[in-house]
C-alpha positions as CSV (number, residue, x, y, z in Angstrom):
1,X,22.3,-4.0,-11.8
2,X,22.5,-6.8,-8.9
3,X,19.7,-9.5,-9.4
4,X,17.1,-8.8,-6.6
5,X,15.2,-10.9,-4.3
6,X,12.5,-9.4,-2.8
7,X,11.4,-11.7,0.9
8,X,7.8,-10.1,1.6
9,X,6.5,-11.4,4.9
10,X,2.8,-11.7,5.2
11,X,0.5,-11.0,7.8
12,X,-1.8,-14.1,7.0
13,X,-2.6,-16.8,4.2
14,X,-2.0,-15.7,0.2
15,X,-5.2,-17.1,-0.1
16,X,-6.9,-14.1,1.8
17,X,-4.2,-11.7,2.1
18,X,-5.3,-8.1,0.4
19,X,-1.6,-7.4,-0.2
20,X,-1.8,-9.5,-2.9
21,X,-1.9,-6.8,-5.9
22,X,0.7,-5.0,-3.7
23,X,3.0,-8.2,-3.7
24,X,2.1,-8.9,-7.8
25,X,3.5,-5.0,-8.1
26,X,6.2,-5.7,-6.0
27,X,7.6,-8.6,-8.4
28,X,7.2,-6.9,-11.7
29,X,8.9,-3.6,-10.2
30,X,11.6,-5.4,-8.1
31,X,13.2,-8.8,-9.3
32,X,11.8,-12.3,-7.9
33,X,9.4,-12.3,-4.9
34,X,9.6,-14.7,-2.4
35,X,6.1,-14.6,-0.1
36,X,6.8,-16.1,3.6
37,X,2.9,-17.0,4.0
38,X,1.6,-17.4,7.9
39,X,3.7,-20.4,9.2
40,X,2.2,-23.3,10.4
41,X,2.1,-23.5,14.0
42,X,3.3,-27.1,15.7
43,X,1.1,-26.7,19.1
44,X,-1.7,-24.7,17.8
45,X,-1.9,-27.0,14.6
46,X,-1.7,-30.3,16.1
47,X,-5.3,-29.5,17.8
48,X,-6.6,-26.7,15.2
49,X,-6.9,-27.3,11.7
50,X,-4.2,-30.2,11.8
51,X,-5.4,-31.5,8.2
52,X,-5.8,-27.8,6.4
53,X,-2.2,-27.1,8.3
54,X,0.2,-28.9,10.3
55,X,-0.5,-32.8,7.8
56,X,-0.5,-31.1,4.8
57,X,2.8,-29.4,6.3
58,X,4.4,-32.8,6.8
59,X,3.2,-34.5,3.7
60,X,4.8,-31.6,1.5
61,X,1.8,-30.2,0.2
62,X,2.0,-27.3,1.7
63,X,6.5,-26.9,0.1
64,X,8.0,-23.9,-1.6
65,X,5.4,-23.2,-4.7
66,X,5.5,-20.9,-8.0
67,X,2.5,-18.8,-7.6
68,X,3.6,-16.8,-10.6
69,X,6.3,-16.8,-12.8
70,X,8.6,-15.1,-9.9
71,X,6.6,-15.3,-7.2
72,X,8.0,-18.9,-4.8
73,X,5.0,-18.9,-1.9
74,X,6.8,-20.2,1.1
75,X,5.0,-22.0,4.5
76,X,7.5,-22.2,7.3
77,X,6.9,-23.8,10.5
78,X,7.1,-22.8,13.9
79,X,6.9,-24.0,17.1
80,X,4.4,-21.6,18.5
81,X,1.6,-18.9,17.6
82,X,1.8,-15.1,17.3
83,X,-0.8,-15.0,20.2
84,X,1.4,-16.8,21.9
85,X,4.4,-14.3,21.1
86,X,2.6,-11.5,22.5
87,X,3.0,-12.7,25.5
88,X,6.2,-14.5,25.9
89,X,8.7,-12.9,24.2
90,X,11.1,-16.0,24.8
91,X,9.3,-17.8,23.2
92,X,8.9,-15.4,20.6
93,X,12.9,-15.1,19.7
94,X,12.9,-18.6,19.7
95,X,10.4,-19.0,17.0
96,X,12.1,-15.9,15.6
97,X,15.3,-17.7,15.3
98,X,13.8,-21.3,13.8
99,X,12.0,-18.8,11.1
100,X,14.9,-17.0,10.2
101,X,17.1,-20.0,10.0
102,X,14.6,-22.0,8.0
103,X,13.8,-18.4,5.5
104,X,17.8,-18.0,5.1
105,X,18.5,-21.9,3.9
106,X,16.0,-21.9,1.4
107,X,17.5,-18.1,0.2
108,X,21.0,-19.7,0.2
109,X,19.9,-22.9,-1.8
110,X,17.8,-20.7,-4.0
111,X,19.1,-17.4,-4.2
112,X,22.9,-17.3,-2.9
113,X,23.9,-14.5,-5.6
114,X,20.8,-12.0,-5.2
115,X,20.9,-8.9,-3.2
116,X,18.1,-9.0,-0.8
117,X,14.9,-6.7,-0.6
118,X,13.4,-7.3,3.2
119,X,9.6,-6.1,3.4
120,X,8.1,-6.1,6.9
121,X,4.6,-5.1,8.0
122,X,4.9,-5.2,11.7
123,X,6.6,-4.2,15.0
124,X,6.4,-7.9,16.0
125,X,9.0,-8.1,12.9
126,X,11.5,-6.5,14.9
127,X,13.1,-9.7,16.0
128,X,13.5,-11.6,12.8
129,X,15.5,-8.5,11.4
130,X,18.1,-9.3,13.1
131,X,18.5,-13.1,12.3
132,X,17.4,-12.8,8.6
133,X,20.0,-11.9,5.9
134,X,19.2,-8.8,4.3
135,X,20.8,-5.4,2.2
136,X,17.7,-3.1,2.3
137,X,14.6,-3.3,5.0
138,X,11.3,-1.8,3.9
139,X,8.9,-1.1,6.1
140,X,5.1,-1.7,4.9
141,X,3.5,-0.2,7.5
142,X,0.1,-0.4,6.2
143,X,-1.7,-0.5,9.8
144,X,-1.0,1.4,12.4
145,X,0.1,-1.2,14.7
146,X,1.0,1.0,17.7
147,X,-2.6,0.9,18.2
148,X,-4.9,-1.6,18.6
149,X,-8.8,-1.4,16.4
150,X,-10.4,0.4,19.6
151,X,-7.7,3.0,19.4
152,X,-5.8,2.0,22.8
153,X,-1.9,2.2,22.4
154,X,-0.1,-1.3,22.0
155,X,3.0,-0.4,24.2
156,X,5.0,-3.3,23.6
157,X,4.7,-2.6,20.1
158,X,5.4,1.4,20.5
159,X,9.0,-0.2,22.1
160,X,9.3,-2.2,19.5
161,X,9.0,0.5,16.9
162,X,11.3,2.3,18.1
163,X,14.2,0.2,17.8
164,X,12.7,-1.1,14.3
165,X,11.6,2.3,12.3
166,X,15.7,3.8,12.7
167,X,16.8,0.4,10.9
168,X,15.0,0.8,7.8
169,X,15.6,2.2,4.7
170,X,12.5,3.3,3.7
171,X,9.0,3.1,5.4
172,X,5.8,2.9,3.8
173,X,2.8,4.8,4.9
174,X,-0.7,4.9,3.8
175,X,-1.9,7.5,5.6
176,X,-0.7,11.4,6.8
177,X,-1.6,10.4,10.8
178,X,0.9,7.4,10.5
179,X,3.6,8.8,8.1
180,X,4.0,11.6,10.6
181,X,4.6,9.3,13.2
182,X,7.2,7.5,11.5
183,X,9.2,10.4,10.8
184,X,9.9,11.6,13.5
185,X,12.2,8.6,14.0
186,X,13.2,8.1,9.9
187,X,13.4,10.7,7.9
188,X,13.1,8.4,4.9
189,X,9.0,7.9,5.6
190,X,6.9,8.5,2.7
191,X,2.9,8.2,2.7
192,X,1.1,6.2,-0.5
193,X,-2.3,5.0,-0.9
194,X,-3.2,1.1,-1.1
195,X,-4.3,1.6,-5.1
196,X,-6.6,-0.5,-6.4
197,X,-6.7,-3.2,-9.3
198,X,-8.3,-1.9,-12.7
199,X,-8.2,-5.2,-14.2
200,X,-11.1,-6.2,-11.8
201,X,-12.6,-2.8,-10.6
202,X,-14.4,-1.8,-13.7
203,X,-17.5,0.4,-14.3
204,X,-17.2,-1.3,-17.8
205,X,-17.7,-5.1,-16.3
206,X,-20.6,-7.2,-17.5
207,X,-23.3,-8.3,-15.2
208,X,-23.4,-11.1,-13.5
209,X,-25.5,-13.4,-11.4
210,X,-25.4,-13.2,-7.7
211,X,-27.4,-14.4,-5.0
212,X,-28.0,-10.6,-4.0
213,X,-30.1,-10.5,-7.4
214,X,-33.7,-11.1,-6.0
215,X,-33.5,-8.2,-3.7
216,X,-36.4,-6.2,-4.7
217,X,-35.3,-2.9,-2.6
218,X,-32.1,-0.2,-2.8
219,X,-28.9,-2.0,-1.5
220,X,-26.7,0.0,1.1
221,X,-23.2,-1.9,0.6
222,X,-20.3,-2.8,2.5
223,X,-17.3,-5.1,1.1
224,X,-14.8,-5.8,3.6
225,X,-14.2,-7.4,6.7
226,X,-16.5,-6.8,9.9
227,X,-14.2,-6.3,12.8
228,X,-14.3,-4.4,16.0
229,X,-13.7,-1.0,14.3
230,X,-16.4,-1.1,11.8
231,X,-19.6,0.6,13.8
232,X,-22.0,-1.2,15.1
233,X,-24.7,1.8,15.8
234,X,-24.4,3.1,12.5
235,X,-25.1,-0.3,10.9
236,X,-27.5,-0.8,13.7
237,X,-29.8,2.6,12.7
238,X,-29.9,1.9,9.0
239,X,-31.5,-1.2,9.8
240,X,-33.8,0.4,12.3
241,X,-34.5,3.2,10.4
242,X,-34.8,2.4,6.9
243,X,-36.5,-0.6,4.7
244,X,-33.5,-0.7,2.7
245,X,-31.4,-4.1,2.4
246,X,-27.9,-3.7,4.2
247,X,-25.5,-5.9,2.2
248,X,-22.0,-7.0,3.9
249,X,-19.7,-8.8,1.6
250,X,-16.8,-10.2,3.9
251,X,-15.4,-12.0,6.9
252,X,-17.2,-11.5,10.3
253,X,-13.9,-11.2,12.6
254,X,-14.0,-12.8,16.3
255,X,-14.2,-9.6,17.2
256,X,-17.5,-8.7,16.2
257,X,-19.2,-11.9,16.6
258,X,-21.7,-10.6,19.2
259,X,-22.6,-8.0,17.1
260,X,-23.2,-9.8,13.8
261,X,-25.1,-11.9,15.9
262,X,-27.5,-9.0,16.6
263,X,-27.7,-7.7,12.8
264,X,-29.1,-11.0,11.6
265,X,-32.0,-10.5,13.7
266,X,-32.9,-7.7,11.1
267,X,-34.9,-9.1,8.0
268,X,-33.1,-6.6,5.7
269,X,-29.7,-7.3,6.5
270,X,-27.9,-9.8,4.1
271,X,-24.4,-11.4,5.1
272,X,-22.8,-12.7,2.0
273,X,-19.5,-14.8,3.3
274,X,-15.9,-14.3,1.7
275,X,-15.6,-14.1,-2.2
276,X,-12.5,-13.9,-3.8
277,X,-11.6,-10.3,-5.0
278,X,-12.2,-11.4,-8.9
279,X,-16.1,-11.7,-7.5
280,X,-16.5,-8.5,-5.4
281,X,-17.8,-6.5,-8.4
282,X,-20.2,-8.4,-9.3
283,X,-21.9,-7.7,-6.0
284,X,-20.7,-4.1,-5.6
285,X,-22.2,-3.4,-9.1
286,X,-25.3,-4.1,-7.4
287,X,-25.1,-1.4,-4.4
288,X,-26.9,1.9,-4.6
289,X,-24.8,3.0,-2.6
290,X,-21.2,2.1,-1.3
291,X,-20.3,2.5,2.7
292,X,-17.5,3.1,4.8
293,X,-19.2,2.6,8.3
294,X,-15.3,3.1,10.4
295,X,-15.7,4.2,14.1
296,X,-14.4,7.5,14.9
297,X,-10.9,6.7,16.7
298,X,-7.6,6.5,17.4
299,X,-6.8,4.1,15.0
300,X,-9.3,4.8,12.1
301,X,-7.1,8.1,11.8
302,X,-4.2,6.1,9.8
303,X,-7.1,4.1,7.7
304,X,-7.5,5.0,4.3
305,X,-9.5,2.4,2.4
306,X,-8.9,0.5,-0.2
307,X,-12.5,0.2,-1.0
308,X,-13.1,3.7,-1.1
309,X,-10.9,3.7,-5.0
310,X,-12.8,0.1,-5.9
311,X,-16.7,2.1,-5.0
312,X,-15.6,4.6,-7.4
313,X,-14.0,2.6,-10.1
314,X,-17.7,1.0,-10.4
315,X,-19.6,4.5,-10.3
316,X,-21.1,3.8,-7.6
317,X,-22.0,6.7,-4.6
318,X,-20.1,6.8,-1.7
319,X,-21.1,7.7,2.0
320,X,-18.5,7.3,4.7
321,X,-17.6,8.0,8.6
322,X,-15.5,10.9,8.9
323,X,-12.3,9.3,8.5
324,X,-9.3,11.9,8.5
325,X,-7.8,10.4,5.0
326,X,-11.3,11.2,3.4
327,X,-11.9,14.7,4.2
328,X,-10.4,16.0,1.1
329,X,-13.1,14.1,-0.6
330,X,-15.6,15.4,1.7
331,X,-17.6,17.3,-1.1
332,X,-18.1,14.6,-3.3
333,X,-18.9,11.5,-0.7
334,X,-21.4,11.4,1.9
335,X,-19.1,12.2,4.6
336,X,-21.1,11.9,7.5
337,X,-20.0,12.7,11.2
338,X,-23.4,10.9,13.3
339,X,-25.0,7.8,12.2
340,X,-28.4,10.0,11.4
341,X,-26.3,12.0,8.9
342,X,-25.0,8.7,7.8
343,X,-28.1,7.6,6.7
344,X,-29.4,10.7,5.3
345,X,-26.8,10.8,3.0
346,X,-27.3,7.0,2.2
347,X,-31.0,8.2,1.0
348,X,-29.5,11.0,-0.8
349,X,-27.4,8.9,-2.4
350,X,-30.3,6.3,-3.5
351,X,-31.9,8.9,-4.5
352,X,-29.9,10.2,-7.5
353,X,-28.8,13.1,-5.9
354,X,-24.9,12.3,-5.9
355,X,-24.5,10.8,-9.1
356,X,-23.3,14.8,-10.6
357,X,-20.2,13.8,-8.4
358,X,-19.7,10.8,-10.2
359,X,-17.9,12.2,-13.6
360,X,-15.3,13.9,-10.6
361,X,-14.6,9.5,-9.8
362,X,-12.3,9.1,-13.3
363,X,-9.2,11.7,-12.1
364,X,-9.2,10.3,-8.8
365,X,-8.7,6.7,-9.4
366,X,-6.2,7.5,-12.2
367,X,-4.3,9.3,-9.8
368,X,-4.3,6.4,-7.3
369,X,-3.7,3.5,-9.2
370,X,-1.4,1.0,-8.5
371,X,1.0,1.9,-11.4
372,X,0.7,5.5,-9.2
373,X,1.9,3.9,-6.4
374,X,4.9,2.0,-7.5
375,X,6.3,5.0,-8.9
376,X,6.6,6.6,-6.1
377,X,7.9,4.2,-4.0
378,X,10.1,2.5,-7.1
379,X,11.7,6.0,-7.1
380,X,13.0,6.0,-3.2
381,X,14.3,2.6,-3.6
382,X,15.6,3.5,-6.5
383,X,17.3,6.2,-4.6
384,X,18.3,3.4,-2.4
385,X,20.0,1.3,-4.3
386,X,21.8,4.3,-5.7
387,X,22.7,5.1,-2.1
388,X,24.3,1.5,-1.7
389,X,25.7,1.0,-4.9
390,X,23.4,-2.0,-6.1
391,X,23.3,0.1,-9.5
């Protein structure tokens, strides 16, 4: 078989990205990985975060770097911002073009014999398809982008898709709302899960200290980022309603500023800021219960959760919004479709009377780890390659 070089473009930092245990499976399946991290931007950088980005960029501290063994972490530069591309879409193939050009000289320096894996994750990728050097395009299209978080269609990105979907050889799905979408315009669509890591997720880990430790009440937990599709009210009434502590373990996106703003009023609400994945357990072994507090929208119909598989690898009682991907699970979470239901079954859950769901957590997660997932989609581009003659 061909040596392979996978070129997985990332939506952010490595340092924050939760594709990471994707990307990790990505390299032990597929050949070398090299990760094209969120470029540095030359006029955004110069006046935001110029030391963190654009100096460290010049000074080389921020050049090609072995993450792992075959993973090379790449930091290109461009001219521009993504923000920026929204809105000019000039300016937006021109900073296509300088990526692409600076992505396919260090390939050709590095990697002039592989055959090359492409993995994109967004319609705004569109453009650097057709500049960067490539024998099979993979779509991860873990986020519905088509919509934005409030559930209003993104039309330049609908237009977008549909020049993009037909050019790929296979397209990744993580949800049945999504995957349906994408087949209508490629029939090779298939729909995964985002797995979780059972190297970290444990039942099984030892305890350890947090500042969460001194709560003397039931914890009602959240571990992910608070953005404008998490909702408010429901967070709102368990506060209101209840003397439980709420505990939110994550980012507070600029989109939900004003809210968080309001939640800290509440004595029994506890922000904990971003912890690296290895310490989320810690904290989640702590919850009484485990939430999934989504809004009921447009886009929350393609969400499935990766959280939902790490509250269940730690035994811990779930209660979620009705998100569509869940409802199969519907007799063994809290699956609540008003915020008062929501926090009825957060009590029921304190209150012992979920844990005879528990024992049904074991199958699940087997069934959706990330060994799970790979096979599936190691098999279609398997099928690929066979397709091309690459093996």
């Amino acid at each position: 078989m061909d040596k392979i070089l996978n070129i997985y473009l990332l939506s952010s930092h490595w340092t924050h990205s939760h594709r990471k245990i994707f990307v990790k499976n990505i390299s032990k399946r597929f050949g070398e990985t090299l990760v094209v991290q969120d470029p540095v931007s030359f006029t955004v950088n110069l006046f935001h975060k110029f030391k963190e980005r654009l100096w460290n960029y010049i000074t080389g501290k921020l050049k090609p770097t072995y993450i792992e063994d075959n993973i090379l972490l790449y930091t290109p530069l461009v001219i521009f911002h993504r923000e920026i591309w929204k809105k000019f879409k000039l300016l937006f193939l021109l900073d296509s073009k300088l990526l692409s050009y600076q992505i396919n000289k260090l390939v050709k320096r590095k990697y002039s014999d592989y055959k090359i894996n492409l993995w994109i994750y967004s319609p705004l990728n569109y453009y650097l398809t057709n500049f960067i050097k490539y024998d099979n395009l993979i779509y991860d299209y873990y986020d519905d982008l088509e919509l934005d978080y409030s559930g209003c269609e993104v039309i330049s990105n609908i237009e977008l898709n549909k020049k993009l979907v037909p050019k790929c050889d296979l397209v990744i799905c993580i949800s049945e709302y999504t995957c349906n979408k994408m087949l209508k315009q490629n029939k090779n669509s298939i729909i995964t899960v985002s797995g979780y890591d059972a190297t970290i997720f444990s039942k099984k880990i030892n305890s350890k200290k947090t500042d969460i430790d001194h709560l003397d009440k039931p914890i009602i937990g959240y571990s992910g980022v608070l953005r404008v599709y998490i909702d408010f009210e429901i967070l709102k009434y368990i506060l209101e309603n209840s003397d439980y502590y709420l505990v939110c373990i994550g980012y507070i996106d600029r989109t939900f500023k004003k809210e968080y703003q309001i939640l800290k009023q509440y004595k029994n609400f506890i922000h904990i800021d971003y912890k690296p994945i290895t310490e989320i357990p810690y904290y989640v072994k702590k919850f009484n219960v485990g939430i999934l507090p989504y809004k009921d929208n447009n886009f929350t119909k393609s969400v499935y959760p990766l959280k939902f598989f790490e509250y269940m690898a730690m035994d811990i009682p779930i209660v979620s919004s009705p998100l569509p991907e869940l409802k199969n699970y519907s007799n063994i979470i809290g699956y609540s479709t008003s915020k008062e239901e929501f926090l009825e079954n957060c009590i029921k859950a304190i209150q012992g009377n979920f844990n005879p769901f528990i024992k049904e957590y074991k199958k699940i997660i087997e069934e959706n780890s990330w060994d799970k997932v790979f096979d599936k989609i190691e098999e279609n581009i398997i099928n690929i390659y066979k397709e091309k003659g690459i093996i």
